[in-house]
N, C-alpha and C positions, 0 to 999 in steps of 0.2 A: 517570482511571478506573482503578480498581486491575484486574492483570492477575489471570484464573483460570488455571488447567488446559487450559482448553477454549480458552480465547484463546492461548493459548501453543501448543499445537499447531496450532491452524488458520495460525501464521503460514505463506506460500510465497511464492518467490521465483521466478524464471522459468530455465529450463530451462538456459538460454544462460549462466548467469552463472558463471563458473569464478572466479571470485577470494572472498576474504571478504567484501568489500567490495559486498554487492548492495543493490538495494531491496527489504522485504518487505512483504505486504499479509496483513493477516487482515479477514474479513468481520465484523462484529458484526448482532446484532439491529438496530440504528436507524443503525451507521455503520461508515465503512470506515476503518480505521488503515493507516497505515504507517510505516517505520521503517527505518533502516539498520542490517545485520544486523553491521554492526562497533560499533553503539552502539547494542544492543537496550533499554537502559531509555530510550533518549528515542524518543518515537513522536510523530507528527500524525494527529488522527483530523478526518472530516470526513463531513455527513448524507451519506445517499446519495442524494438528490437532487444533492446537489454534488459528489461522485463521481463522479455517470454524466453529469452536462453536463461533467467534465473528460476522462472517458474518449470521450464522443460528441466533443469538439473533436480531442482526439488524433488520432482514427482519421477526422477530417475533415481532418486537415493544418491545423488552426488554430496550432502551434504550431512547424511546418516554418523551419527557417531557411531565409531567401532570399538 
């Protein structure tokens, strides 16, 4: 998907991250991207339906090391 204006500013990264090297996320109309902000032309974008059962599992401990 080729990048605009409007996708290039919405990228954000979380508050906490003090190095180059973060994850970023930018929202789209139908899906959510992400990308490592030390290698911003390669991104994964994925629906948001499968977005929000990856963020619903996160924040269930689905993915907690045991």
């Amino acid at each position: 998907m080729a990048q605009t204006d409007s996708v290039i500013d919405a990228w954000r990264k979380s508050a906490r991250c003090e190095a180059h090297n973060c994850v970023e996320v930018a929202e789209r109309t139908d899906e959510v991207a992400i990308r490592n902000s030390a290698v911003p032309d390669d991104e994964l974008a994925f629906a948001r339906p499968v977005w929000a059962a990856f963020i619903s599992g996160v924040r269930a401990g689905q993915f907690d090391l045991r």
